[in-house]
N, C-alpha and C positions, 0 to 999 in steps of 0.2 A: 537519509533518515535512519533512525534505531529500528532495529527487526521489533520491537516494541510497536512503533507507530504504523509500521507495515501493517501490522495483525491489525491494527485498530481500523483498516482504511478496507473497503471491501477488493475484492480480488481486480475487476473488471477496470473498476477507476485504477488501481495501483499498477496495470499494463497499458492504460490507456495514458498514465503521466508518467511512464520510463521512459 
């Protein structure tokens, strides 16, 4: 994903789907 869509996704989900 674009460092764009990272910001837009909250932190917890975004560790939680790496």
């Amino acid at each position: 994903m674009p460092v764009e869509s990272l910001k837009c996704l909250p932190k917890p989900i975004f560790f939680g789907r790496s």
